[in-house]
C-alpha positions, 0 to 999 in steps of 0.5 A: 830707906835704901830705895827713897836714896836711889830715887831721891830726886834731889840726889839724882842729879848728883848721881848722874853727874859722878862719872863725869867727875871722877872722870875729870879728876882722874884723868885730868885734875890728877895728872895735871897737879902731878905735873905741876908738882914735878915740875919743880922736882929732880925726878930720878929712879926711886927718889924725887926731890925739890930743886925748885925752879931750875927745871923752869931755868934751865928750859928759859935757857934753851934755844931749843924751846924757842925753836919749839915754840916758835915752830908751833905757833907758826903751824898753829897759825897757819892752820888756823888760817887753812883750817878754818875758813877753808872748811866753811866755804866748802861746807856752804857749797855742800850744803847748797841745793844746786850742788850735784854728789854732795854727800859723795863729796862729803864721804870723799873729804872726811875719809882722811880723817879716818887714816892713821897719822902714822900711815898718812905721814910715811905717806906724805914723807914719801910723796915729799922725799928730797930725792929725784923721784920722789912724787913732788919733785918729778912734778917740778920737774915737768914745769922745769925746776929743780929738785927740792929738799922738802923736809931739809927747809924749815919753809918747805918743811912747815908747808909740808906739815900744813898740807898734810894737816890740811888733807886730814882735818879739812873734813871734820871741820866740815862736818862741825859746819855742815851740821850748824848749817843745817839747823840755820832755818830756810824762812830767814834765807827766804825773807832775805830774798824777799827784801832784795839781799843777794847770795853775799849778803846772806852769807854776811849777814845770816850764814856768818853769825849764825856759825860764830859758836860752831867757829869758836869751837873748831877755832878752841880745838884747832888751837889744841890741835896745832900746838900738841901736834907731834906724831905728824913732824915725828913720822915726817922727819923720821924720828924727833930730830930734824936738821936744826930742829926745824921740825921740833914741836913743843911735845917734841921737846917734852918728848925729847927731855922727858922720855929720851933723856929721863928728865922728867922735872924739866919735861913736865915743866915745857909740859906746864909751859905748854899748858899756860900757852894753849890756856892764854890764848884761847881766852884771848880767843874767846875774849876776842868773840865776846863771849865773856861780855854780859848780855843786856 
């Protein structure tokens, strides 16, 4: 009886599909009502109570969350404006057969994304400093200008969170389009130059439409990736406080309240904030593409 359950093909499948959900649910579902719940809690020491919506309140009354998420959604965007088209290109040269060191340029571009944060941010931090000798600013110095203050300008500092997000991301992303180039079949590049299409119109017509689903996903996980973003502004500004929070992210401030303050009723509602924020978008996103649209 026991052996007909094991091999039971209509059980099986729900067999397989067992340590997926229990997965689900427990490292997501789970936390995610629990934060929901707390949101709405005073959560102290030894006790929770039902303060209702103030923790949302008093996050609505916070300049502080707006400097967060205005400050987040501007790395978003701009990594949204690095991080995807600039991978592409990159990735269709790569995967060009007149390009010589190809796979040494691959191996080169994705090794960033093998660095400790941690590591590339004091790096970066150094390499920015606001002091005289500081690797930026002696190359400033040989063109005339003056010293800078990288990390003291919330210009200068959002270019500099860009750059370091560019230098450790740019590979992976080319790597998600590599791999979708390469399953592009030679015989359509072929028919295209047969009927008299130039290198551009391949690109428009053939390479573009054909890498809309692998965009999607790196343009969904990018949009994830810039609004957690937290240990980079961390390592940067050497620590959560930057001058005029011009560093502060949202996971910043969830940090801020929830684990520095102990207040973890309003940290989990930025943390609900957050959540709503990433999900509005990315339907906005993927709405965008088409991808809700009945195929005829």
């Amino acid at each position: 009886m026991r052996s007909n359950w094991l091999y039971s093909q209509r059980i099986a499948p729900y067999v397989f599909v067992l340590p997926f959900v229990l997965s689900l649910a427990v490292f997501f579902l789970y936390p995610m009502a629990s934060t929901l719940l707390m949101s709405f809690q005073e959560v102290l020491p030894g006790q929770t109570h039902f303060v209702g919506w103030s923790n949302y309140e008093s996050m609505a009354d916070d300049d502080s969350f707006y400097a967060a998420l205005w400050n987040s959604t501007r790395y978003t965007l701009w990594t949204l404006l690095v991080l995807i088209p600039l991978p592409l290109v990159l990735a269709v040269l790569l995967n060009s057969a007149r390009m010589r060191w190809s796979s040494f340029f691959r191996s080169a571009l994705f090794v960033p994304t093998l660095t400790s944060v941690v590591v590339a941010g004091i790096v970066f931090r150094l390499v920015f400093g606001s002091l005289d000798d500081s690797v930026m600013n002696q190359i400033r110095h040989l063109f005339g200008l003056h010293t800078i203050n990288w990390m003291g300008g919330s210009a200068t500092g959002m270019l500099v969170l860009v750059v370091l997000a560019t230098w450790r991301f740019v590979g992976i992303n080319i790597v998600y389009f590599l791999s979708a180039l390469q399953t592009i079949p030679g015989e359509l590049y072929e028919s295209a130059e047969i009927d008299g299409a130039n290198t551009w119109h391949k690109f428009k017509s053939i390479t573009l439409p054909l890498l809309k689903p692998v965009a999607i996903y790196v343009l969904t996980i990018s949009i994830y990736g810039g609004y957690s973003m937290f240990t980079e502004s961390f390592m940067l500004w050497n620590g959560n406080r930057s001058p005029n929070d011009i560093g502060l992210t949202m996971i910043g401030l969830l940090y801020r309240n929830g684990v520095e303050q102990n207040n973890l009723g309003l940290g989990s509602a930025i943390g609900v904030a957050l959540l709503g924020t990433m999900m509005i978008l990315n339907l906005v996103a993927l709405q965008f593409f088409g991808l809700f649209k009945k195929e005829e």
